[in-house]
DOVODREN-90559 format. One line per field, with one value per residue (C-alpha): chain; x, y, z; residue number from 1. Coordinates in Angstrom, 2 decimals, m for minus. Layout:
vexpa	A, ...
X	X, ...
Y	Y, ...
Z	Z, ...
guza	NUM, ...
This chain:
vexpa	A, A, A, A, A, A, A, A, A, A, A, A, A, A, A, A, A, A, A, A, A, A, A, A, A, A, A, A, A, A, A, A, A, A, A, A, A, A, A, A, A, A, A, A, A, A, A, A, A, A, A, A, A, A, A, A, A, A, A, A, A, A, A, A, A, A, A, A, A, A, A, A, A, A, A, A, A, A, A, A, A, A, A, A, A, A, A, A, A, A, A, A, A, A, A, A, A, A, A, A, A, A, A, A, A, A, A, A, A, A, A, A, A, A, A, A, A, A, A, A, A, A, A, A, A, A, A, A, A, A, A, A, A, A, A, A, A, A, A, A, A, A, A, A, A, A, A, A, A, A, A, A, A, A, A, A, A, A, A, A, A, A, A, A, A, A, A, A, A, A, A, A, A, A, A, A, A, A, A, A, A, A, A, A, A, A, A, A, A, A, A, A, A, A, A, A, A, A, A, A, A, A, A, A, A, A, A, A, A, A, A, A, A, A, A, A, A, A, A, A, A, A, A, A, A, A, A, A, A, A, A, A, A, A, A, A, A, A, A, A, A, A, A, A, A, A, A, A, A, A, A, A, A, A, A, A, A, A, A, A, A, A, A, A, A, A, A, A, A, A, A, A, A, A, A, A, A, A, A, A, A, A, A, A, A, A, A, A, A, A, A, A, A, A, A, A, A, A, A, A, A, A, A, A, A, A, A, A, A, A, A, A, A, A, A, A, A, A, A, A, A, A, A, A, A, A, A, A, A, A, A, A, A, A, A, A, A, A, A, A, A, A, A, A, A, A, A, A, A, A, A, A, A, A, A, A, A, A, A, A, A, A, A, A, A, A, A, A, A, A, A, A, A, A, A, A, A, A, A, A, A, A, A, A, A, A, A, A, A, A, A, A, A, A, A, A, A, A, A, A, A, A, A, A, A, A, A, A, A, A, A, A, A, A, A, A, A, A, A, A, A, A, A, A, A, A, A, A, A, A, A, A, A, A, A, A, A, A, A, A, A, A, A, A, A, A, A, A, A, A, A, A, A, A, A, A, A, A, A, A, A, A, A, A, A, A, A, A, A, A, A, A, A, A, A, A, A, A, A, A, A, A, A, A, A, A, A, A, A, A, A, A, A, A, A, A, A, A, A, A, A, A, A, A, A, A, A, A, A, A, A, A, A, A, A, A, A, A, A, A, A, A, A, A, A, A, A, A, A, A, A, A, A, A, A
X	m19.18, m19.82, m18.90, m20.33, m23.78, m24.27, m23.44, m20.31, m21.62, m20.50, m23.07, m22.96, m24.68, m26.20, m28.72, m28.06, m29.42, m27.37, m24.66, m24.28, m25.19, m22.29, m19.88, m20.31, m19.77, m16.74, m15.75, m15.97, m14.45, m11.29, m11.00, m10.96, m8.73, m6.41, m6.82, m6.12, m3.49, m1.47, m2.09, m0.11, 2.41, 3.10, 3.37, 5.76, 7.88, 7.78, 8.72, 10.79, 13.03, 14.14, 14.77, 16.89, 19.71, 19.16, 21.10, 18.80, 16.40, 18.41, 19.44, 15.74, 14.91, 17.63, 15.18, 12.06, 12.80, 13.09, 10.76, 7.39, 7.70, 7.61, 4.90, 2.59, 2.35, m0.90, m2.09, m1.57, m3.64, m5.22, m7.32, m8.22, m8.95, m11.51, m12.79, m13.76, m15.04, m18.51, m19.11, m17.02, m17.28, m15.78, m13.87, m12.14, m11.20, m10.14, m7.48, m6.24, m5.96, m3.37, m1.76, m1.01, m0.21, 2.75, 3.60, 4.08, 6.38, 8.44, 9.08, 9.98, 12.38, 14.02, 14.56, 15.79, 18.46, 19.29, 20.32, 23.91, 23.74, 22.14, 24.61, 27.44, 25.49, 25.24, 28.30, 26.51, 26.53, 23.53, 21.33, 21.73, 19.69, 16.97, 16.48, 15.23, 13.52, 11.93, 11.16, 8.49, 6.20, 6.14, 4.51, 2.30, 0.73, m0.49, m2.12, m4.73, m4.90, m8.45, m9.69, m9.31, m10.16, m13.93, m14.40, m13.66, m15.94, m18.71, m18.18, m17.34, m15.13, m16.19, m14.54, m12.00, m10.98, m10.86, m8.52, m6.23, m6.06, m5.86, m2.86, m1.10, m1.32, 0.03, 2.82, 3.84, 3.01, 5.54, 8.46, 7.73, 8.09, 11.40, 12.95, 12.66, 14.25, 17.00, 17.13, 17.82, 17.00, 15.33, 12.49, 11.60, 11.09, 9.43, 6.75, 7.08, 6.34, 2.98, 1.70, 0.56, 0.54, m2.99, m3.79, m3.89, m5.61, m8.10, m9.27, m10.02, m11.95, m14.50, m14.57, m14.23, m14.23, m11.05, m10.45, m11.01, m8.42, m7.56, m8.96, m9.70, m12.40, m12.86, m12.09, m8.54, m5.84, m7.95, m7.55, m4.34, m3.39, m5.21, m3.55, m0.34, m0.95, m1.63, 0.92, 3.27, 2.03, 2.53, 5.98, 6.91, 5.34, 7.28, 10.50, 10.25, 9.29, 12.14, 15.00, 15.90, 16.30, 18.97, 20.98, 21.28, 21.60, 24.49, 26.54, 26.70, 25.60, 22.50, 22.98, 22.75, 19.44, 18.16, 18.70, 17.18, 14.15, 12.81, 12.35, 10.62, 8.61, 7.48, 7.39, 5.29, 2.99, 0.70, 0.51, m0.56, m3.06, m4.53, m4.36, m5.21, m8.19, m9.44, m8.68, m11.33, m14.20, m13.09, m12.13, m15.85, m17.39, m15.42, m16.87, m20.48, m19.73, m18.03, m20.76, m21.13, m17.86, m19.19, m19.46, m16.47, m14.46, m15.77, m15.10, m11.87, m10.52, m12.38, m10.99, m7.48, m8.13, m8.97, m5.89, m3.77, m5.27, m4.03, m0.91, 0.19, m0.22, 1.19, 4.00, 5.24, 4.66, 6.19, 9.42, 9.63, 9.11, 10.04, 13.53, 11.79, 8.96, 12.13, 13.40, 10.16, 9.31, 12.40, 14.17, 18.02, 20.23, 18.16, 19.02, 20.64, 16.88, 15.67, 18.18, 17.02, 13.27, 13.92, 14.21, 11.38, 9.30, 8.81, 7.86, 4.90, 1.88, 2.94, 3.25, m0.51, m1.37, 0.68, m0.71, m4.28, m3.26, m3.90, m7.44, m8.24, m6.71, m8.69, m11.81, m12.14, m10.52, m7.09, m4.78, m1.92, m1.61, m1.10, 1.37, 3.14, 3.21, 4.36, 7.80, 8.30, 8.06, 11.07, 13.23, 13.09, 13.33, 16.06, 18.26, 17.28, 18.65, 21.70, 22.05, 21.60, 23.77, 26.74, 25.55, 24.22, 20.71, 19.82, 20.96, 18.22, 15.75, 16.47, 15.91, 12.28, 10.95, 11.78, 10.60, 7.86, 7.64, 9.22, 6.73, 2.86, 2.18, 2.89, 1.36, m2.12, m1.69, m0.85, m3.99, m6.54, m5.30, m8.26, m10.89, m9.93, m8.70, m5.74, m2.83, m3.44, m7.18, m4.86, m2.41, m5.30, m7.38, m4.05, m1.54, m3.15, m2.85, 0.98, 1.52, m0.11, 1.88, 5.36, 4.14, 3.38, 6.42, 8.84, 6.93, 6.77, 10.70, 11.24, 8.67, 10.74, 14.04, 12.41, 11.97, 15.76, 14.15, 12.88, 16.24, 17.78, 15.02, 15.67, 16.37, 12.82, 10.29, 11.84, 11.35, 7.71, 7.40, 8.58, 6.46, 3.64, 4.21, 5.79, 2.16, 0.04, 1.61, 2.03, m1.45, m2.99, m1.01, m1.78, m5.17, m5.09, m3.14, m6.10, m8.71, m7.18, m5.72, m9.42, m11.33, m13.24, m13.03, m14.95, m12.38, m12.38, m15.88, m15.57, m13.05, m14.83, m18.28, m16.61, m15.01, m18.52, m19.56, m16.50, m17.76, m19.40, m23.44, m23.69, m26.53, m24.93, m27.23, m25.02, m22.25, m21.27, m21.79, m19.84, m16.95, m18.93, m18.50, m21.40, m21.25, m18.28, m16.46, m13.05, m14.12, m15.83, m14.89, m14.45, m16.24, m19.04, m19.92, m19.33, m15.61, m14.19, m11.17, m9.23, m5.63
Y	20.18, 23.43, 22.36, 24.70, 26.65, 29.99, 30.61, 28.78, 25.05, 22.08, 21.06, 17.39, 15.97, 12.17, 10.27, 6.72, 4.41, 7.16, 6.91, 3.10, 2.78, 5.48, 3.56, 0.50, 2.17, 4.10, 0.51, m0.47, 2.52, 2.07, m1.75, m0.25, 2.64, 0.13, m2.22, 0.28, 1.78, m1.16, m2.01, 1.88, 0.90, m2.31, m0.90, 1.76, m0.41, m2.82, 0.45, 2.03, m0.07, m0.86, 2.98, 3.80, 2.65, 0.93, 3.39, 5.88, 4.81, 4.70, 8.16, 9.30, 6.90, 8.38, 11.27, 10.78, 8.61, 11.64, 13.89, 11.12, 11.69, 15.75, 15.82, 13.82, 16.06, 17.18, 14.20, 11.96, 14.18, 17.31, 15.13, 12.99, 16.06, 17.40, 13.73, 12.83, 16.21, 16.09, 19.71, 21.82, 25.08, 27.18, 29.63, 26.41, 24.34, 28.14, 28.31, 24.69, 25.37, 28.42, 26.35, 23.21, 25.74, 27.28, 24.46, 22.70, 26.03, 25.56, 21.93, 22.90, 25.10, 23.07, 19.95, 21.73, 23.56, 20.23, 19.04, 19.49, 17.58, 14.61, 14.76, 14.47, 11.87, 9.37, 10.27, 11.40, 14.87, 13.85, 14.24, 17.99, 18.81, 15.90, 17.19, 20.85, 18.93, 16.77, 19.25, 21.18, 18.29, 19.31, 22.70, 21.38, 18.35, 20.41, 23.15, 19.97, 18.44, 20.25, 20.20, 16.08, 15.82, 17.86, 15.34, 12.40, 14.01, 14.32, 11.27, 11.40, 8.30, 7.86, 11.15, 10.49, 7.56, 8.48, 11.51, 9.11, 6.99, 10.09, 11.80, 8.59, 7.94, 11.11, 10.91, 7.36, 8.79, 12.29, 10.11, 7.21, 10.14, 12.02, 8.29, 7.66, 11.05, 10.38, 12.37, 9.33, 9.85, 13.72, 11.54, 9.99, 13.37, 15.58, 12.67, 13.11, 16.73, 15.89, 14.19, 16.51, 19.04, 17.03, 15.76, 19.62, 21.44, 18.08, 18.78, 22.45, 21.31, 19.31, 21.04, 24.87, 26.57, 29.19, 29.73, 32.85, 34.94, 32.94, 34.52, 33.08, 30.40, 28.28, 24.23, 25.45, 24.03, 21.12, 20.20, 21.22, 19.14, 16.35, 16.53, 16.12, 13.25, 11.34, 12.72, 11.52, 8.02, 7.83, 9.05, 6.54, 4.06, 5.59, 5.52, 2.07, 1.21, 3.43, 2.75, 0.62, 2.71, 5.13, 2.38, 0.73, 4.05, 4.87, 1.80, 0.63, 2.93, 3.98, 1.08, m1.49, 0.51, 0.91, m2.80, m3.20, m1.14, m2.19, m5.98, m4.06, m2.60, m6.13, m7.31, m4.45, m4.38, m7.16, m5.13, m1.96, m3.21, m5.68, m4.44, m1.16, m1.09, m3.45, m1.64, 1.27, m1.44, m4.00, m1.00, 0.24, m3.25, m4.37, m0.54, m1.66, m4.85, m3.60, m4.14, m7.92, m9.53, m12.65, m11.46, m9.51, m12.08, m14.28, m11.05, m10.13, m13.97, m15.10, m11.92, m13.29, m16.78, m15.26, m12.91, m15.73, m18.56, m15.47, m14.36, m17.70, m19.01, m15.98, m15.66, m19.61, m18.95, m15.75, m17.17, m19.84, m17.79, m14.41, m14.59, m15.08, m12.54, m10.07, m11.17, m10.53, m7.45, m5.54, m7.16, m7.72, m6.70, m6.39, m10.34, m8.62, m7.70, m10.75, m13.03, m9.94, m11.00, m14.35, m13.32, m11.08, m13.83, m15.79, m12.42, m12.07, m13.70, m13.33, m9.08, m9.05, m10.67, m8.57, m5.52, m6.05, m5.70, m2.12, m3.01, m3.87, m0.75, 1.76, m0.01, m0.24, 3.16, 2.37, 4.76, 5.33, 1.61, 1.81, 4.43, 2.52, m0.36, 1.63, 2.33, m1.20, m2.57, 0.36, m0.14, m4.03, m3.86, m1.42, m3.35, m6.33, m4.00, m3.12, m7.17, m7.53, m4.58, m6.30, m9.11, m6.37, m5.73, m8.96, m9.01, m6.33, m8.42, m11.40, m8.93, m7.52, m11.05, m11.98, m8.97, m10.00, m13.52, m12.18, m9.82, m10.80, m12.81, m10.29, m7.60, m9.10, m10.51, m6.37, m5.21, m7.83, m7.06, m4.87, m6.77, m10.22, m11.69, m14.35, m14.80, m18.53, m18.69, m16.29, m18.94, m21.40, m18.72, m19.27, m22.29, m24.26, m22.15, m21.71, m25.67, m26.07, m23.49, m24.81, m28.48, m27.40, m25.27, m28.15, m30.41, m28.23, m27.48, m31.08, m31.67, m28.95, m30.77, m33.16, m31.09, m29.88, m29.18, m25.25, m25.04, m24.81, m23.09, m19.40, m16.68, m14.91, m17.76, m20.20, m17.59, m17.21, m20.98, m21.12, m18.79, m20.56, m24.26, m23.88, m21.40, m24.28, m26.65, m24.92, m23.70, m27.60, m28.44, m25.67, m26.15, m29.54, m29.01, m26.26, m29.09, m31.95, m29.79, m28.43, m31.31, m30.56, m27.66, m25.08, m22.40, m22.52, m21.94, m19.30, m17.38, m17.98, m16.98, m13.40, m12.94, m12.92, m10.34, m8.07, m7.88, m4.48, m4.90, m6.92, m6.85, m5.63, m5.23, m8.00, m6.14, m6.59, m10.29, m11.37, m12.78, m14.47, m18.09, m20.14, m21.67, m24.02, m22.28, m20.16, m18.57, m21.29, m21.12, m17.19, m15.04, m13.64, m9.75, m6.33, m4.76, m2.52, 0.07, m0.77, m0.67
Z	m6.75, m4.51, m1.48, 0.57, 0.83, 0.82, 4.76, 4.51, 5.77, 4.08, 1.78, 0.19, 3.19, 2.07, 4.88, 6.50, 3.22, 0.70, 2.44, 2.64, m1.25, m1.74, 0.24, m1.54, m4.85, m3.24, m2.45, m6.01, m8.05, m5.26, m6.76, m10.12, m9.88, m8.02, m10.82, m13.31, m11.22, m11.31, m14.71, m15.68, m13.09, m15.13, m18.66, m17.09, m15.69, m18.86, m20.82, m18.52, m17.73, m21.05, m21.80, m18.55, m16.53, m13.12, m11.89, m12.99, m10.98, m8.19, m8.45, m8.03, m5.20, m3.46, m3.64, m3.03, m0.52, 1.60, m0.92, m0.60, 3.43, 2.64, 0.29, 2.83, 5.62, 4.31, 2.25, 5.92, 8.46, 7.05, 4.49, 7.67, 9.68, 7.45, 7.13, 10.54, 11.91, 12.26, 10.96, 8.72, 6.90, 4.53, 7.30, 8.97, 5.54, 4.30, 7.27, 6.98, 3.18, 3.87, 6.73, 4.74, 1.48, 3.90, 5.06, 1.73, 0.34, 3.58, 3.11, m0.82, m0.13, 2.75, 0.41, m2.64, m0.02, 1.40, m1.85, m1.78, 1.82, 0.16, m2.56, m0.02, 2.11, m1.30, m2.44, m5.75, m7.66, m9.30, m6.40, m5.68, m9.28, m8.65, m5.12, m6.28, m9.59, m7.18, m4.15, m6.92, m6.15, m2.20, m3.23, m6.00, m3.91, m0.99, m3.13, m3.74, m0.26, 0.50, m2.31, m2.75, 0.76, 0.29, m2.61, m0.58, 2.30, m0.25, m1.53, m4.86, m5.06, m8.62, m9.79, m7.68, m9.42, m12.42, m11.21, m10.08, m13.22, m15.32, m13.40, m12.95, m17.32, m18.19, m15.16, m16.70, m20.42, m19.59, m18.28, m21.22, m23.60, m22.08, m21.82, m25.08, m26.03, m23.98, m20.99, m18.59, m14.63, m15.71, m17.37, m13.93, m12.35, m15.13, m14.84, m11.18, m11.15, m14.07, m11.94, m9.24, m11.48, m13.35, m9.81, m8.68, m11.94, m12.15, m8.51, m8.79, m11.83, m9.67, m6.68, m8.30, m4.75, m3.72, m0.05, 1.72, 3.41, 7.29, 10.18, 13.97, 13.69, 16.50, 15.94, 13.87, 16.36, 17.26, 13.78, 13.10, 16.22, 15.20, 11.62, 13.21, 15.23, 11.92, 10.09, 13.09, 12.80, 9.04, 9.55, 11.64, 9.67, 6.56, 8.09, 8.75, 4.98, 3.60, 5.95, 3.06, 0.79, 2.55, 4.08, m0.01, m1.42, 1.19, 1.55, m2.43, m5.25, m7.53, m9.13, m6.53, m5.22, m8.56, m8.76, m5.00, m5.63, m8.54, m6.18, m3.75, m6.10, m7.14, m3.89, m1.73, m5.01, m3.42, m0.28, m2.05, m4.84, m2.29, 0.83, 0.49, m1.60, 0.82, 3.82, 3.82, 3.16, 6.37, 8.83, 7.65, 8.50, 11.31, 13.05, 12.74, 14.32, 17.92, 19.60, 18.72, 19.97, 18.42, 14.82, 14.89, 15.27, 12.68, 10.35, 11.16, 11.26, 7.52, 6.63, 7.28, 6.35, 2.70, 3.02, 3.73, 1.12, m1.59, m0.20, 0.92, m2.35, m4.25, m2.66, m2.37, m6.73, m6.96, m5.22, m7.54, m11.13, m9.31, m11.42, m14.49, m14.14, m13.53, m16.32, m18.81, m16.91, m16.81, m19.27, m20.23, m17.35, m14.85, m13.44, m10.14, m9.69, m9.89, m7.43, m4.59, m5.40, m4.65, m1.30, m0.95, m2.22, 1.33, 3.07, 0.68, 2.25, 5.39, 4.36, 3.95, 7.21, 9.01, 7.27, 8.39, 12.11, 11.91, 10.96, 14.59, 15.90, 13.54, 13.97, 17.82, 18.22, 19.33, 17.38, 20.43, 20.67, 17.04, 17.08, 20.00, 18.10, 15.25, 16.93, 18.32, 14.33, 13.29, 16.13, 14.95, 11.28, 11.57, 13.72, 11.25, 8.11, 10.08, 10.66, 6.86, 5.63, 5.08, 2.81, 0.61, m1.18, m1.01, 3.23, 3.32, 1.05, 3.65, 6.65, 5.29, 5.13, 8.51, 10.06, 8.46, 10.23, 13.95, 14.45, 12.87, 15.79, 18.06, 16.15, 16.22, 19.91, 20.82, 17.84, 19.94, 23.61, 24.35, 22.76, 24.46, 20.97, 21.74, 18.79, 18.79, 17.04, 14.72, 13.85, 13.59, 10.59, 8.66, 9.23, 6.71, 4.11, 4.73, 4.92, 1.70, m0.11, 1.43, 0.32, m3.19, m3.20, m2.57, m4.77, m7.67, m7.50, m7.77, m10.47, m12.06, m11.65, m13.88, m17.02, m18.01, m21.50, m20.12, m18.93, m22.45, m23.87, m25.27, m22.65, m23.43, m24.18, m21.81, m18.98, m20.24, m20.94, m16.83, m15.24, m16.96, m16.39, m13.10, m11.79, m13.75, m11.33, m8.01, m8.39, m9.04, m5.92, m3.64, m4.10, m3.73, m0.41, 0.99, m0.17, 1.80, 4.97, 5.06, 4.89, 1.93, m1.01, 1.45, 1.87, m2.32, m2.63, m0.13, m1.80, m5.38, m3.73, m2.29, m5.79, m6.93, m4.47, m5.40, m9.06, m10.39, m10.75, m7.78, m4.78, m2.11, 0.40, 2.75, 2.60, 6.39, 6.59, 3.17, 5.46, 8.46, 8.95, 10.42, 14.10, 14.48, 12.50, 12.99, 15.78, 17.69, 21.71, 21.39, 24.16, 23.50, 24.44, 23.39, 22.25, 24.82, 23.96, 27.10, 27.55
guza	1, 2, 3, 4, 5, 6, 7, 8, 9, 10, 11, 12, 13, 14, 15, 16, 17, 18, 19, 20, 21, 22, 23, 24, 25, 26, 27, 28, 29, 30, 31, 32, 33, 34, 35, 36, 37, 38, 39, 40, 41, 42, 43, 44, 45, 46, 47, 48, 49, 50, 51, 52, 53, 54, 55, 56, 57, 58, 59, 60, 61, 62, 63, 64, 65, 66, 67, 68, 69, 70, 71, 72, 73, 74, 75, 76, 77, 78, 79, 80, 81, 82, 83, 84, 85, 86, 87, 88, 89, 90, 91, 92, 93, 94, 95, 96, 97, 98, 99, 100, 101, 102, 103, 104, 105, 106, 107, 108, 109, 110, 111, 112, 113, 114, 115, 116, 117, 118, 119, 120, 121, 122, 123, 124, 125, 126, 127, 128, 129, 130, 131, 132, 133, 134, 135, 136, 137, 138, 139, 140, 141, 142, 143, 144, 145, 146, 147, 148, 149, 150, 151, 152, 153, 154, 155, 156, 157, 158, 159, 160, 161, 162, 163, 164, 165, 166, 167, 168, 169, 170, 171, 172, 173, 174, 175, 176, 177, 178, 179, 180, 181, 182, 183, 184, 185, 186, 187, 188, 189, 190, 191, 192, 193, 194, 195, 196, 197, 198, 199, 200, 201, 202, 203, 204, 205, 206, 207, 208, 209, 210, 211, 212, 213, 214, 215, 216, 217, 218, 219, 220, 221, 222, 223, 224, 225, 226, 227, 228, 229, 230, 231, 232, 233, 234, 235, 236, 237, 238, 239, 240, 241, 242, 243, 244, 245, 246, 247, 248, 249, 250, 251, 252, 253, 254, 255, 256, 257, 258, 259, 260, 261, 262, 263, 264, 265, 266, 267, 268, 269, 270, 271, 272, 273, 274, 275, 276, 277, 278, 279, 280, 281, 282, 283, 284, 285, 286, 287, 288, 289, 290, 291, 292, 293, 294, 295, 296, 297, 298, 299, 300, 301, 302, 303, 304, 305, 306, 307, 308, 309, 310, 311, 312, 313, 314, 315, 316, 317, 318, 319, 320, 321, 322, 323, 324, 325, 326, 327, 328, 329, 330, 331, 332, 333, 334, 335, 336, 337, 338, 339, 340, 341, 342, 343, 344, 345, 346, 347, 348, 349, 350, 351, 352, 353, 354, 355, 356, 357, 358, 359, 360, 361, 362, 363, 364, 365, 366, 367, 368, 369, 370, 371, 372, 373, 374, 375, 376, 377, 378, 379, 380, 381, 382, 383, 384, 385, 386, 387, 388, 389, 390, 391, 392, 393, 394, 395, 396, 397, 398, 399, 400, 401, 402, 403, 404, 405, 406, 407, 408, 409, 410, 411, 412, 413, 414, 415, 416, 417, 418, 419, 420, 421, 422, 423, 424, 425, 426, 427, 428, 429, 430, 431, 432, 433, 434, 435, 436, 437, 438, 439, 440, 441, 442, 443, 444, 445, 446, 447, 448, 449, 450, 451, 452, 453, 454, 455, 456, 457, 458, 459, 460, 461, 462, 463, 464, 465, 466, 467, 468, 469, 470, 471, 472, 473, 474, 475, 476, 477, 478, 479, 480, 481, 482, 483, 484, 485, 486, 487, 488, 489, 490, 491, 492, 493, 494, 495, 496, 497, 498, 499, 500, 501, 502, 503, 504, 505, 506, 507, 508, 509, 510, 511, 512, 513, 514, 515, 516, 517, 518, 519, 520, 521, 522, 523, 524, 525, 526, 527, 528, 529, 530, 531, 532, 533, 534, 535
């Protein structure tokens, strides 16, 4: 793809019915390079796991817990800078190139000299060689940052996609590899380093354009400004996500976080192959509906109700078989892992909920409240780590699912301030769904109490046989709980009609309506009117 023409103006340009067909199919190859994208993830960690140490892994999370936040300055902000201006051209994407390209050396050579500082802050030599290993990826991520960005501008989520699964395969296939050979945590960041490295060479490949020198164009700071305000929202965000990570990696060993993250792993993974794919598409819908109060609502709350029926249900099953998944996914001595899952399980659904809050804010233009809100959720989930601390990993575990459950409800009631959208017709989109899944919970643990004979099965196949009985049964009861809570099977035919929607080949024309409820439905006694952005 040239990007631009020949008097330096941004060319891909599609009209109003191109650009909706385009979105959809964005829509759809973001599914599949999710889908596909977790699929890698999952043979890596099958593979993985049974060719290093725990605290292998630990050693590099002690890392890139710091390196992930570097090597997003550009990815969080300049891509969205070039994104919503109205107009680019080749003299202002030229200037942010060189900007983000400094930048990103800057940030390289900061981390690999704060190595030794890490080192003495874990209380681990290691860290001091895998900080300058991992530091390379700072440098080779933002010499891609416009070029992925023009792509995404143009729309080429297809090609995107398949970037993504490409440079993720040979990431997981380069660490597989050195794992196998033997060179323990040096495996993890060789595929680290591969995997910007295809991400950087594949992007130049589709959009073959090289920047010109920088010079003053009108617009730069604007953007640059604008870049930053993202980026300082993400960090905040980050911090609060990774807080974990340091306080584990400080207080025990790389071990015990190796251990510790490889249950967050399992647990976030709902958040990040769900949520996220799903995010672009509602934030998209929810912004053509601002001016219909009515409708709005009705989106945003099905939305949730659909959210919850999954997450509710996956995580009340996930709790109960979350040992034994541990146990066929990671393998032999990895059951440290497995007790800390058990309690991440509980946070699950309500994780999804509360990660569609920021739906409301991006699509009525609220982005400050968002930030605000941003700080309120670390300054409470730290001093909930710092409560959990001393009971260890799984303290921490125990303090991420109540964060969870303290602050949804006042998330949304914050999110839905300006638009007049009260917390309580919130509660009512979801409490079924969470008093069917405790119900079939409890049930299904006692139905298990009944059946000693997968007890004294074989480590391996009694842990499959497990996971397999105990879902069968949780999921026969938690529908049956949604059916009679509900009145009647409609929130299953709902769900299995949107499925349907979701699948490749399908009309799509309705796109914007797919979660609406008719009158009387979730959001019956809801004023009527446009959204405003007040404060």
């Amino acid at each position: 793809m040239r990007p631009f023409d020949s008097q330096g103006t941004f060319a891909p340009a599609a009209e109003a019915d191109e650009l909706r067909r385009l979105s959809v199919k964005g829509a759809g190859a973001s599914v599949f390079s999710s889908a596909a994208g977790l699929a890698i993830q999952m043979i890596a960690t099958l593979v993985l796991a049974r060719l290093l140490a725990p605290a292998d892994f630990g050693v590099v999370t002690m890392v890139t817990t710091v390196s992930l936040l570097l090597t997003s300055f550009g990815l969080n902000g300049f891509s969205e800078a070039i994104l919503q201006r109205e107009e680019i051209n080749e003299a202002l994407v030229s200037n942010l190139f060189w900007i983000n390209l400094g930048a990103g050396l800057v940030l390289t050579l900061g981390l690999a000299a704060c190595g030794p500082m890490l080192a003495w802050f874990y209380k681990n030599p290691h860290v001091t060689a895998v900080t300058a290993g991992m530091a390379a990826t700072i440098f080779l991520t933002s010499a891609s940052v416009q070029h992925l960005a023009l792509l995404k501008r143009a729309m080429r989520f297809s090609s995107l996609a398949g970037l993504d699964i490409t440079s993720r395969a040979v990431s997981v296939g380069v660490s597989i590899l050195l794992g196998w050979m033997g060179w323990g945590y040096w495996a993890l960041v060789a595929g680290a380093i591969a995997q910007p490295l295809v991400t950087g060479a594949g992007a130049l490949w589709l959009c073959p354009w090289m920047p010109s020198l920088p010079r003053r164009v009108p617009g730069t700071g604007a953007m640059v400004r604008f870049a930053l305000a993202i980026y300082g929202r993400f960090s905040v965000n980050y911090s609060a996500r990774n807080l974990d990570n340091v306080l584990v990696g400080w207080r025990f060993d790389a071990r015990s976080l190796g251990f510790y993250k490889k249950a967050y792993d399992l647990f976030a993974l709902s958040a990040s192959q769900l949520v996220a794919p799903l995010t672009v598409v509602a934030v998209a819908a929810l912004s053509r509906l601002t001016k219909d109060a009515v409708q709005y609502r009705r989106y945003l709350l099905r939305a949730l109700a659909m959210m919850a029926f999954v997450g509710m249900g996956m995580g009340a099953d996930l709790t109960l078989v979350g040992q034994d998944m541990i146990r066929v996914l990671l393998g032999p001595g990895w059951e440290q892992a497995g007790r800390i899952f058990m309690f991440f399980g509980p946070g699950i659904g309500i994780m999804l909920i509360y990660n569609t809050h920021g739906w409301i804010h991006l699509s009525i233009g609220t982005p400050d409240r968002w930030f605000r809100w941003g700080i309120v959720e670390f300054v409470a989930t730290a001093l909930l780590f710092l409560a959990g601390l001393p009971y260890g990993p799984v303290g921490i575990a125990i303090a991420w699912t109540v964060s969870f459950w303290l602050l949804t409800i006042p998330a949304f009631w914050y999110a839905g301030k300006p638009i007049g959208l009260d917390a309580g017709v919130v509660i009512g989109a979801v409490w079924k769904y969470l008093a069917a899944s405790v119900a079939a919970g409890l049930a299904s643990a006692e139905i298990m109490h009944l059946m000693p004979m997968l007890a004294a099965m074989p480590e391996m196949q009694g842990a499959i046989a497990r996971i397999l009985t105990v879902s069968a049964i949780f999921t026969g009861l938690y529908i049956a709980g949604v059916v009679v809570l509900h009145g009647g099977p409609e929130p299953i035919s709902q769900f299995l009609g949107l499925a349907r929607e979701m699948l490749p080949g399908r009309r799509t024309e309705n796109q914007a309506s797919v979660m609406t409820v008719g009158k009387g439905g979730v959001s019956a006694g809801l004023p009527a009117g446009p959204l405003t952005q007040q404060d």
